[in-house]
VOBA-1610 file (N, C-alpha, C; in pm, whole numbers, padded with zeros to 5 digits, always signed):
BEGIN
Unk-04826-04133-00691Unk-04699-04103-00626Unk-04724-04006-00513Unk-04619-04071-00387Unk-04701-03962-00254Unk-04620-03833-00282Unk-04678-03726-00239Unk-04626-03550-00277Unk-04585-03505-00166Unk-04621-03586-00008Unk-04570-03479+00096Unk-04478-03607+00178Unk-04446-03544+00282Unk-04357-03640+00362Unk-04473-03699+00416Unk-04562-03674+00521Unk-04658-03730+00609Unk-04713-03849+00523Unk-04696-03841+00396Unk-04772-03956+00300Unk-04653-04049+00252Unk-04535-04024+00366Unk-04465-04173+00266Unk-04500-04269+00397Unk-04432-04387+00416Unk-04472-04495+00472Unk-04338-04493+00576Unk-04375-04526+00723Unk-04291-04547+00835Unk-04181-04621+00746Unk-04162-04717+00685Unk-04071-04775+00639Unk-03944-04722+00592Unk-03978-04640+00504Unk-03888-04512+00441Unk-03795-04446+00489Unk-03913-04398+00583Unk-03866-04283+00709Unk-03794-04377+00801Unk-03763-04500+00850Unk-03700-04536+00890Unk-03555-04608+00844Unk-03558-04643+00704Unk-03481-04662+00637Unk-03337-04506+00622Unk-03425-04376+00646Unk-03371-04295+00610Unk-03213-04273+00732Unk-03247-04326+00822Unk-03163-04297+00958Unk-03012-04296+00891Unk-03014-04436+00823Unk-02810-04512+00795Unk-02801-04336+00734Unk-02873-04316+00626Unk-02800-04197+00566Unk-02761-04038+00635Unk-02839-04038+00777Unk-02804-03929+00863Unk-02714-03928+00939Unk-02694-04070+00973Unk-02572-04117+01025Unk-02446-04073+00981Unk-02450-04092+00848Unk-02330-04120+00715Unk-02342-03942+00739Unk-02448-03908+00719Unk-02402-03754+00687Unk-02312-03671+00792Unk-02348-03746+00938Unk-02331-03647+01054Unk-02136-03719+01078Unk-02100-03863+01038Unk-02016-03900+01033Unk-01901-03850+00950Unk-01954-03754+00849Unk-01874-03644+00766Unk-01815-03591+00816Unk-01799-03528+00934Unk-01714-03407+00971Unk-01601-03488+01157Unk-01529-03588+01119Unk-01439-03653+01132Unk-01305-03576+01218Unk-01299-03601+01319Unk-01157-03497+01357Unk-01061-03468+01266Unk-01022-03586+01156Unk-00912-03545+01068Unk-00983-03416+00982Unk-01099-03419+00949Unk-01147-03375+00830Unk-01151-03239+00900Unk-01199-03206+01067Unk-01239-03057+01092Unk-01105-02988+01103Unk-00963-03065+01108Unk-00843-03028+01166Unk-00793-02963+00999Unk-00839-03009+00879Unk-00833-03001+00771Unk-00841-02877+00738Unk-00966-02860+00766Unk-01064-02734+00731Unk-01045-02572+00781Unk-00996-02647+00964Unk-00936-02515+01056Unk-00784-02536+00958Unk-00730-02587+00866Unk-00562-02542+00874Unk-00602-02460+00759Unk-00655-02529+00628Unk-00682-02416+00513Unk-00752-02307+00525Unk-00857-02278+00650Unk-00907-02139+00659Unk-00796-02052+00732Unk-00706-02106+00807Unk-00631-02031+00873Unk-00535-02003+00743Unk-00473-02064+00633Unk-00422-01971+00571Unk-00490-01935+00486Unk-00584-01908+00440Unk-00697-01779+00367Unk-00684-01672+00452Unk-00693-01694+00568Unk-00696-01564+00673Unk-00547-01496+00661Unk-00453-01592+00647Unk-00327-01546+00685Unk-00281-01474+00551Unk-00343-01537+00442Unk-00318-01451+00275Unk-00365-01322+00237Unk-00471-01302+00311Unk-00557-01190+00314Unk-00524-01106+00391Unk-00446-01151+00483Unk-00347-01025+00622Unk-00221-01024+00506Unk-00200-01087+00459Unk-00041-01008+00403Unk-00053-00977+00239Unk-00158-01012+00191Unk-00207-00941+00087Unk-00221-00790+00140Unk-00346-00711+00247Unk-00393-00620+00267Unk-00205-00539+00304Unk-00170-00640+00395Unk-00070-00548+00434Unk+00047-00461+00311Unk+00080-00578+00212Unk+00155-00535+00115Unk+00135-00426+00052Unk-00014-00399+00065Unk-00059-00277+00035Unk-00083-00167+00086Unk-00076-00180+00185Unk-00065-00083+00315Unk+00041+00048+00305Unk+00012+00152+00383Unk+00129+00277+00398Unk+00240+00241+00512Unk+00290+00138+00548Unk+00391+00101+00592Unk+00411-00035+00575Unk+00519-00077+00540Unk+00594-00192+00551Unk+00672-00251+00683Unk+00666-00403+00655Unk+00742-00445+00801Unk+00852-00425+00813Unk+00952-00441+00699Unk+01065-00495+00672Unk+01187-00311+00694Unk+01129-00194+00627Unk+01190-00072+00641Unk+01117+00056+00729Unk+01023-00026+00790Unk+00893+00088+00837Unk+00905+00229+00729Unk+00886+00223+00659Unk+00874+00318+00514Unk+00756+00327+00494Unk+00723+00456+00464Unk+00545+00504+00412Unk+00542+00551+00276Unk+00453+00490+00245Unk+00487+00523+00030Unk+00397+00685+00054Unk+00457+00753+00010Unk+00369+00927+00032Unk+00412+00995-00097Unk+00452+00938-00223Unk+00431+01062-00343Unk+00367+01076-00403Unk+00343+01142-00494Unk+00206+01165-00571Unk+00258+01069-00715Unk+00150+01077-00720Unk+00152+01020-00882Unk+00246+01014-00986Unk+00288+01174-01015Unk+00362+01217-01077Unk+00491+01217-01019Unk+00542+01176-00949Unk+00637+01141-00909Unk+00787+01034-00996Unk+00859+01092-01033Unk+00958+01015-01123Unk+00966+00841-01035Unk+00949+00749-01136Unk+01026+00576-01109Unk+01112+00604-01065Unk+01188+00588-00964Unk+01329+00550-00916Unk+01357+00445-00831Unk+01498+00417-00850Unk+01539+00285-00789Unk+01570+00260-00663Unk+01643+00172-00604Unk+01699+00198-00461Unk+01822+00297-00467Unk+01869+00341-00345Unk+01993+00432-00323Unk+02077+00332-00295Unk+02175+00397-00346Unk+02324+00279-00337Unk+02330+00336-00153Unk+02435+00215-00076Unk+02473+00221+00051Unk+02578+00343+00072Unk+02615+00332-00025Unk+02805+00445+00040Unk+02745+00524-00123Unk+02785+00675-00029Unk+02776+00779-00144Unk+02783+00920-00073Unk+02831+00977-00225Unk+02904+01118-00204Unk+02837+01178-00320Unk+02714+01259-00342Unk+02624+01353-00421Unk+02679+01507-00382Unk+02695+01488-00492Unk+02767+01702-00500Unk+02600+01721-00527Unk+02570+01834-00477Unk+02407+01900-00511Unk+02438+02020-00607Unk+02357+02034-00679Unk+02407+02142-00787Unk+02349+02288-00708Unk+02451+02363-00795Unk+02460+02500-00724Unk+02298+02551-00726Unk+02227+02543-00873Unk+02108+02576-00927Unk+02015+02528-00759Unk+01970+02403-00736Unk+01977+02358-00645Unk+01976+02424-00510Unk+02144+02402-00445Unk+02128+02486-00333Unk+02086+02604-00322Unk+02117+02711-00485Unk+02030+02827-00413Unk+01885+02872-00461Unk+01833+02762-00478Unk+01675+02748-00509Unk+01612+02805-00343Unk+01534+02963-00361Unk+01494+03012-00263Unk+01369+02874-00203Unk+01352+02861-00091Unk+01226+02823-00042Unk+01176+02878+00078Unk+01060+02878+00112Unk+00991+02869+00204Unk+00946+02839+00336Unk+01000+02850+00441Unk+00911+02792+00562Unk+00805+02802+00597Unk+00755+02753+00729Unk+00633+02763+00740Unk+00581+02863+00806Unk+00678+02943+00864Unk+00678+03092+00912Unk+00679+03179+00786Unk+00664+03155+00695Unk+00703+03263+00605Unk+00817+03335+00583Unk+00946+03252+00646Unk+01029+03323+00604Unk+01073+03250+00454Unk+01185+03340+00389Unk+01258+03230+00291Unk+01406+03229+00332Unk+01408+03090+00263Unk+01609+03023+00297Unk+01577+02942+00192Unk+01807+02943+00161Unk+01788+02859+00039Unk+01879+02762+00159Unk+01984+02652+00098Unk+02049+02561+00138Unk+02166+02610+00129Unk+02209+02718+00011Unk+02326+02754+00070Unk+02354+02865+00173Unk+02249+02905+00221Unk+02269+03001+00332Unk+02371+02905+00458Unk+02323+02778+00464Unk+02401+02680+00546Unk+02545+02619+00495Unk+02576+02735+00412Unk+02722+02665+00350Unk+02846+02664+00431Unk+02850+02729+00566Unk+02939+02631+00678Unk+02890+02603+00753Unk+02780+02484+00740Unk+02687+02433+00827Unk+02664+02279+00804Unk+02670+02179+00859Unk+02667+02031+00810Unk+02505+02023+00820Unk+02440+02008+00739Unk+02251+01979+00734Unk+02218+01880+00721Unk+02111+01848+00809Unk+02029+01716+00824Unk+01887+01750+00802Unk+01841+01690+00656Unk+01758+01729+00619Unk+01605+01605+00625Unk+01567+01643+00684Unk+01479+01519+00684Unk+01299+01555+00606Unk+01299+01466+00532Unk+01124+01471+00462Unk+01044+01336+00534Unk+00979+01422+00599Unk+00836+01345+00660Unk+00682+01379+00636Unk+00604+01369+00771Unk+00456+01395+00743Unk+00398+01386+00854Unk+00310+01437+00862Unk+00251+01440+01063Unk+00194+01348+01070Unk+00134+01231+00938Unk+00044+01105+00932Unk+00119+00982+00941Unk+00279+00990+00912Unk+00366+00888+00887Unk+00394+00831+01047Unk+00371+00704+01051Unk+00386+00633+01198Unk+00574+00667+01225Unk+00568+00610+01112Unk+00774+00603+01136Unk+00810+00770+01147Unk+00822+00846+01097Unk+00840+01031+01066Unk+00810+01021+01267Unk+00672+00983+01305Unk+00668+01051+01419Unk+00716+00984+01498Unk+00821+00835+01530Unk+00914+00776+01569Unk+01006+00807+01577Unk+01070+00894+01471Unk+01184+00929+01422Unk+01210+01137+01468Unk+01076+01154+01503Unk+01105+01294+01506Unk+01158+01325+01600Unk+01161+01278+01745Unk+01212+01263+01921Unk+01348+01274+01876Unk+01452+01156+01751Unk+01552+01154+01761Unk+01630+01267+01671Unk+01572+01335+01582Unk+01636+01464+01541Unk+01629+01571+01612Unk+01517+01598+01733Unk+01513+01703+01830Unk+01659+01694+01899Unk+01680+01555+01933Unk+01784+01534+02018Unk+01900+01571+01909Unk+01915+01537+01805Unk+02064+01535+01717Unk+02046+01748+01719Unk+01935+01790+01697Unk+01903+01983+01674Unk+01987+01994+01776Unk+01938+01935+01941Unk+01999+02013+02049Unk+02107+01975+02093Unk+02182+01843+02068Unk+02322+01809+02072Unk+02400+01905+02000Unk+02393+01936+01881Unk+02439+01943+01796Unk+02476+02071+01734Unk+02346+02137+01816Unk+02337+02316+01734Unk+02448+02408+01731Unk+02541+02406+01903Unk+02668+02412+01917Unk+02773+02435+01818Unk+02774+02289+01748Unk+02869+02263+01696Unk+02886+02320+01518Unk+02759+02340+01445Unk+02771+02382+01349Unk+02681+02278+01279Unk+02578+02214+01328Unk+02455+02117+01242Unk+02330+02215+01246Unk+02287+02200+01177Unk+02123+02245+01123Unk+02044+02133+01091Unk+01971+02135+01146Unk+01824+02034+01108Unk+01769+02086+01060Unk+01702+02028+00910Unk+01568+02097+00881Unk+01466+01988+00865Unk+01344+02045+00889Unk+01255+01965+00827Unk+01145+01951+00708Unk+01130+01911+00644Unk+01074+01924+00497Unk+00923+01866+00443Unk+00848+01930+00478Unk+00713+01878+00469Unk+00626+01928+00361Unk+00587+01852+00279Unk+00528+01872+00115Unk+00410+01926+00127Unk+00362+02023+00040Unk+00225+02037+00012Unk+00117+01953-00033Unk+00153+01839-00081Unk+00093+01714-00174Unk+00032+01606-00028Unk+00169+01583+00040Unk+00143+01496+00155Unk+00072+01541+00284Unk+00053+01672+00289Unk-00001+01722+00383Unk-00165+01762+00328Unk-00213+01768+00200Unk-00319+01848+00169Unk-00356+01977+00176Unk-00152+01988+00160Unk-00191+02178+00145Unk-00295+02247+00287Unk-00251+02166+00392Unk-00313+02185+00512Unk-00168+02284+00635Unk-00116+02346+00560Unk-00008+02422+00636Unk-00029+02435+00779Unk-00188+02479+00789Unk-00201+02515+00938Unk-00216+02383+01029Unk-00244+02265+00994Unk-00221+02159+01062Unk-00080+02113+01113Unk+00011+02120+00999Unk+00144+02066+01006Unk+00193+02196+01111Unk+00178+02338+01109Unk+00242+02463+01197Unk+00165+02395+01364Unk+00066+02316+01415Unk-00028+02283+01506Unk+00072+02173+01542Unk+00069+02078+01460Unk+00157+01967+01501Unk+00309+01992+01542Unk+00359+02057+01515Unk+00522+02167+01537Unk+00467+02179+01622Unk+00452+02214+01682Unk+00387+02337+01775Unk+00371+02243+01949Unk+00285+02153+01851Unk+00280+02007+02040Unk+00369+01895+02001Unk+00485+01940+01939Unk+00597+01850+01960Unk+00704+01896+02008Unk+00696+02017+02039Unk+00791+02101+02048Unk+00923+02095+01979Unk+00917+02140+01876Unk+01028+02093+01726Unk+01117+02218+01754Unk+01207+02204+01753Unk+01265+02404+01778Unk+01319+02413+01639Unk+01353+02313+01537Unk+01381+02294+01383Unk+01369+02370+01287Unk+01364+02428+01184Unk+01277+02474+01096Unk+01209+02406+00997Unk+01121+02422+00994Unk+01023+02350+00860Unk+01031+02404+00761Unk+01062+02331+00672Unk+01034+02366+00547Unk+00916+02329+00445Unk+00839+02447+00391Unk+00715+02377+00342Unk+00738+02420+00165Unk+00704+02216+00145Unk+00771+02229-00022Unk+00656+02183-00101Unk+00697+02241-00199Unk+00596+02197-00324Unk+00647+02067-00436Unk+00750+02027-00369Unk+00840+01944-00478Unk+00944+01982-00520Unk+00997+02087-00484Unk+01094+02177-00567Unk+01179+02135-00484Unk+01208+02096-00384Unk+01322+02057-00295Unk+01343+01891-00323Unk+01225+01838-00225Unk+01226+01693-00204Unk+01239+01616-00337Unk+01220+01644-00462Unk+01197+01572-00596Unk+01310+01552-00643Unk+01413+01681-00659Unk+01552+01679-00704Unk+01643+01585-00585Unk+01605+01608-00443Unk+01654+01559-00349Unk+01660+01406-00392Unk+01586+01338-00399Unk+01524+01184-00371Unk+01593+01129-00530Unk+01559+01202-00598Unk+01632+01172-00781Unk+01777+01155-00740Unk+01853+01296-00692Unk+01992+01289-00651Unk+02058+01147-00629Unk+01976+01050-00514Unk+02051+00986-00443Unk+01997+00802-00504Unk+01893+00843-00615Unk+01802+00753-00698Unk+01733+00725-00529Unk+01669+00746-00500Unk+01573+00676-00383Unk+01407+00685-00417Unk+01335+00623-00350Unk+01238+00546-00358Unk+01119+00657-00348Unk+01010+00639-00394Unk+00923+00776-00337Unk+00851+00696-00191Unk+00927+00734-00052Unk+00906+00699+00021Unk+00923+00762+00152Unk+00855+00776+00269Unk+00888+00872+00379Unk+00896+00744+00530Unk+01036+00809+00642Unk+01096+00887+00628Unk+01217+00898+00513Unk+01269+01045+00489Unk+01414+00991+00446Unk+01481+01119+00502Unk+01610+01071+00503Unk+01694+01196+00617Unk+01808+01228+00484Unk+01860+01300+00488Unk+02015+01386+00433Unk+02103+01421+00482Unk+02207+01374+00531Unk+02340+01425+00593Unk+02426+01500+00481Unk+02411+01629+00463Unk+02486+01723+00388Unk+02556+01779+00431Unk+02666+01791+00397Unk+02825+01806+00397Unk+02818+01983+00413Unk+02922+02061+00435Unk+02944+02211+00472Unk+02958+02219+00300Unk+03026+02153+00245Unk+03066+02210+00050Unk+02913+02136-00003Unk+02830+02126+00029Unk+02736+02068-00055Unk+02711+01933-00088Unk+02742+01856-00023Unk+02706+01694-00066Unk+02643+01625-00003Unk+02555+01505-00016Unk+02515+01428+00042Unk+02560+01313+00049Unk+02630+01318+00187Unk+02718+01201+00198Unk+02645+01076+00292Unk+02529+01096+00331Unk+02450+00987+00399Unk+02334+01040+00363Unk+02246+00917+00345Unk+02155+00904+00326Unk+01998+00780+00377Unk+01900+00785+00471Unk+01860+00687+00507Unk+01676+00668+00462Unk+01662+00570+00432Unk+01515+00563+00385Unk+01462+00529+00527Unk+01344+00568+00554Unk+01238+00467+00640Unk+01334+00505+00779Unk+01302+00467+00879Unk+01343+00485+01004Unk+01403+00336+01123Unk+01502+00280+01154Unk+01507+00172+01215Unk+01597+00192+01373Unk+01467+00203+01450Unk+01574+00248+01590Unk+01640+00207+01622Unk+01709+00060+01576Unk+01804+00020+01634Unk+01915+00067+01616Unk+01937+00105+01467Unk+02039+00206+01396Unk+02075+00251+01347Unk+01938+00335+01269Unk+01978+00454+01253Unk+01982+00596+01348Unk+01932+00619+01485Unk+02005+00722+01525Unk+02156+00727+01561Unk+02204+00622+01568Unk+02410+00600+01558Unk+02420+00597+01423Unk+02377+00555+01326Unk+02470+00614+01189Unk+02421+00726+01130Unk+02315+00813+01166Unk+02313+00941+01154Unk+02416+01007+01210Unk+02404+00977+01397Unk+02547+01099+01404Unk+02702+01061+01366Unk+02760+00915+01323Unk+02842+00883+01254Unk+02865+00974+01162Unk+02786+00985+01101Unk+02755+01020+00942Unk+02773+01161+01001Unk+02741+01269+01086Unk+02713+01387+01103Unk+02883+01416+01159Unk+02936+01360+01280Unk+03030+01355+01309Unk+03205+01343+01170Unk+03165+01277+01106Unk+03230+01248+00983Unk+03259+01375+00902Unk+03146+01415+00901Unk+03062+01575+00851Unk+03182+01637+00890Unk+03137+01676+01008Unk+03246+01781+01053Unk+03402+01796+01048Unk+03405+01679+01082Unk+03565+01637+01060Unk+03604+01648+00905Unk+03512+01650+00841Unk+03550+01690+00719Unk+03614+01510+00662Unk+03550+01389+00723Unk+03574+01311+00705Unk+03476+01248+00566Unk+03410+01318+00570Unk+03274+01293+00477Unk+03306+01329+00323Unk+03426+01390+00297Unk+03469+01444+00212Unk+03557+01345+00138Unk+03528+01359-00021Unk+03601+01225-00101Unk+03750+01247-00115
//
């Protein structure tokens, strides 16, 4: 029996052609049009697999940012009126200046409280339009604050005071350990998710509330919601 190719017989080797033919005749326009449609959705499963998992979503531009320990909660209902408990508003905290304030120091003050992060794409979308609601607004009896966690930042204070700083925020920050944002987000059952804003009432309530950031509209139903505020329309 021959062992190498050079030892089989021209015959063979010429016989062999029909089957290279047949082989090279395999890949058929229908068959390559086949092949490009099912790799294109492997590709396309694997983009919205990765994305689902991702720190922002398409659908609320929302950034998942709590820790672990963070309570399950559900969505926030649309229309709502949260009394905040007294315990609560006068829970001293912290800024990032070192001063302390509680929430009821702002008790004839309508507050817009917003929890973000200097890493959150949406937070820094969204931050241009609370500068503007601070300086519309300061006039009239609104306070902005802003609320930035120790957990989401890495306990990196001096980064987040840097980032203030070249945004020119005139706001106050508030730097939390959970003691604010946890009871906050439980209050209204919402999602552990950033951005989220608070339209609080002069008596203590949270009468608006918005997850995630959507320019088309939420900076008009924030000042709805703020305007309402004042008028004392916000009130049940």
């Amino acid at each position: 029996m021959a062992s190498s190719k050079e030892s089989l017989p021209i015959e063979n080797s010429q016989s062999s052609a029909p089957d290279d033919k047949a082989k090279d005749s395999f890949w058929t326009p229908g068959r390559i049009a086949i092949t490009l449609i099912a790799l294109a959705l492997i590709i396309w499963y694997g983009v919205a697999e990765w994305g689902s998992k991702g720190t922002q979503t398409t659908s609320g531009t929302v950034a998942k940012t709590a820790p672990k320990t963070a309570p399950a909660i559900t969505a926030a209902p649309e229309a709502l009126v949260v009394p905040l408990s007294a315990e609560l508003r006068n829970t001293s905290l912290k800024t990032l200046d070192g001063r302390s304030l509680k929430l009821s120091d702002f008790a004839d003050k309508v507050v817009v409280l917003n929890i973000w992060a200097t890493w959150c794409g949406p937070c820094r979308q969204e931050m241009p339009e609370l500068v503007k609601v601070s300086n519309d607004y300061k006039d009239r009896g609104v306070i902005v604050l802003g609320l930035a966690t120790t957990y989401n930042e890495r306990d990196d204070q001096q980064h987040v005071k840097d980032y203030i700083k070249a945004q020119n925020v005139p706001y106050q920050i508030i730097w939390d350990d959970g003691t604010l944002a946890g009871p906050l987000v439980e209050a209204v059952q919402g999602r552990s998710v950033i951005p989220q804003s608070f339209v609080i009432s002069r008596d203590g309530r949270i009468v608006k509330h918005f997850e995630g950031f959507r320019p088309s509209s939420d900076p008009l139903s924030m000042r709805q919601a703020i305007e309402e505020a004042l008028s004392d329309k916000g009130k049940a």
